[in-house]
N, C-alpha and C positions, 0 to 999 in steps of 0.2 A: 492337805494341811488342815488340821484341826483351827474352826473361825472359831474367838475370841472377845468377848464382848463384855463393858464393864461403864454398867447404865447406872451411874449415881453412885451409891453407897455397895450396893450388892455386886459382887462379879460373878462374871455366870459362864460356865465352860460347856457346851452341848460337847455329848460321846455319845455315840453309838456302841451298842452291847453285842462283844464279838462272841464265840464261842469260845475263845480262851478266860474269858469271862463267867462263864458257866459252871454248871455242874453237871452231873448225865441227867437230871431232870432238864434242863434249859434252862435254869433258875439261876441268879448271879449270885457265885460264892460268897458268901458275911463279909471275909476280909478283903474284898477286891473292891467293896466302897470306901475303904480305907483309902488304897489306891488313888480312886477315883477322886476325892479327896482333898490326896497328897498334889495332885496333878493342880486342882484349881488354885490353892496355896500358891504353887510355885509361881502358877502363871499371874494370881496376884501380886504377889511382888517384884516378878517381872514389871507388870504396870505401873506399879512404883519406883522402875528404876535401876532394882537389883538385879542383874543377869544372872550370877551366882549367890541364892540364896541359902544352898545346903551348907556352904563352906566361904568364910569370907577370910581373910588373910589372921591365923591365930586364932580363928574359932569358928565355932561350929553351930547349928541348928539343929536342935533336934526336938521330935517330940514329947514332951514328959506327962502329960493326959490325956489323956481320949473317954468322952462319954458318949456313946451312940445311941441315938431308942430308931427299934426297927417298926416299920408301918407293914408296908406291902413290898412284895419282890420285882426286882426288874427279871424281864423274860429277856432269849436270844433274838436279836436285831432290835429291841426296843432303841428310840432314840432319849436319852436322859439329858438331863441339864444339873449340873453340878455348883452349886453358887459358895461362896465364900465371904462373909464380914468380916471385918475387923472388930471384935468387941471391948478390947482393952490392951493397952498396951503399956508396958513399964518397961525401965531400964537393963533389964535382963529377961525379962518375958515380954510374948504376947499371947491373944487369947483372940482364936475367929470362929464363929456361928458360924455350920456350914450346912447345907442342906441337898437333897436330890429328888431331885421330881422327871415325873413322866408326865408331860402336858403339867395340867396343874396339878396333879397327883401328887400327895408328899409319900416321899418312898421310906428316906430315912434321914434322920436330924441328929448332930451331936455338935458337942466342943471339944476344941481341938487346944490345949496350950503347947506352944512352942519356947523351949530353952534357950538362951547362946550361952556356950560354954566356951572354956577356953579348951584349944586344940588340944595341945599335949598333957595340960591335968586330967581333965572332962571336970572340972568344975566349973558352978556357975561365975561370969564377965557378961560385966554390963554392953551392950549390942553396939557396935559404933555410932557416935553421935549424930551423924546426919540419916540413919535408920529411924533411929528414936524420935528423931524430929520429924521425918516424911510421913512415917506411922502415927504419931498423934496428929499433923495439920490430918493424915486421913479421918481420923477417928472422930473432930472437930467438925470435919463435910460435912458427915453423916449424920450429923446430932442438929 
């Protein structure tokens, strides 16, 4: 069982780098810190609450930006640590700083916003009302 830890403002997911993870060099594929990522996300809003964050009744979450800058690469069996902030949060989006290190190593940084749309159009709907609240009292800790 992958342990979970969420010290303050920042949550932080440790993974160990399998081989499915790799490349034929040992090298972690570009898009599998996407992944990696996706994972902390979830498990943050887990910690908020939300069990099912991809799909909530009449709508959906989805990613609609991504900005990465790559530093250095994770090798195979490195142990990484994956972290997650909330950086802003509106009625229909949010926005989290997310980061991956090896030890104190920064591996690689980006922003992530997140959509809620409605299920059956894919247009944007503002996120249910007690989201939107649990997400700014988060955003409110942190500041």
């Amino acid at each position: 069982m992958t342990e979970v830890s969420n010290s303050g403002a920042v949550f932080r997911l440790p993974i160990r780098v399998y081989v499915e993870d790799t490349d034929a060099g040992g090298i972690v594929f570009y898009a599998n810190y996407l992944k990696f990522m996706e994972r902390a996300r979830t498990e943050l809003m887990r910690s908020y609450g939300f069990d099912k964050p991809a799909l909530f009744d009449g709508m959906q979450f989805v990613v609609h930006e991504v900005a990465l800058k790559y530093h250095k690469p994770a090798v195979l069996d490195d142990q990484i640590e994956v972290t997650a902030v909330l950086s802003k949060a509106g009625r229909a989006t949010f926005e989290m700083a997310q980061q991956v290190f090896r030890g104190d190593e920064l591996l690689v940084e980006g922003l992530v916003k997140v959509a809620c749309i409605d299920a059956d159009s894919k247009r944007p709907k503002g996120m249910p009302k007690i989201m939107f609240e649990t997400l700014n009292k988060g955003l409110k800790a942190s500041t």
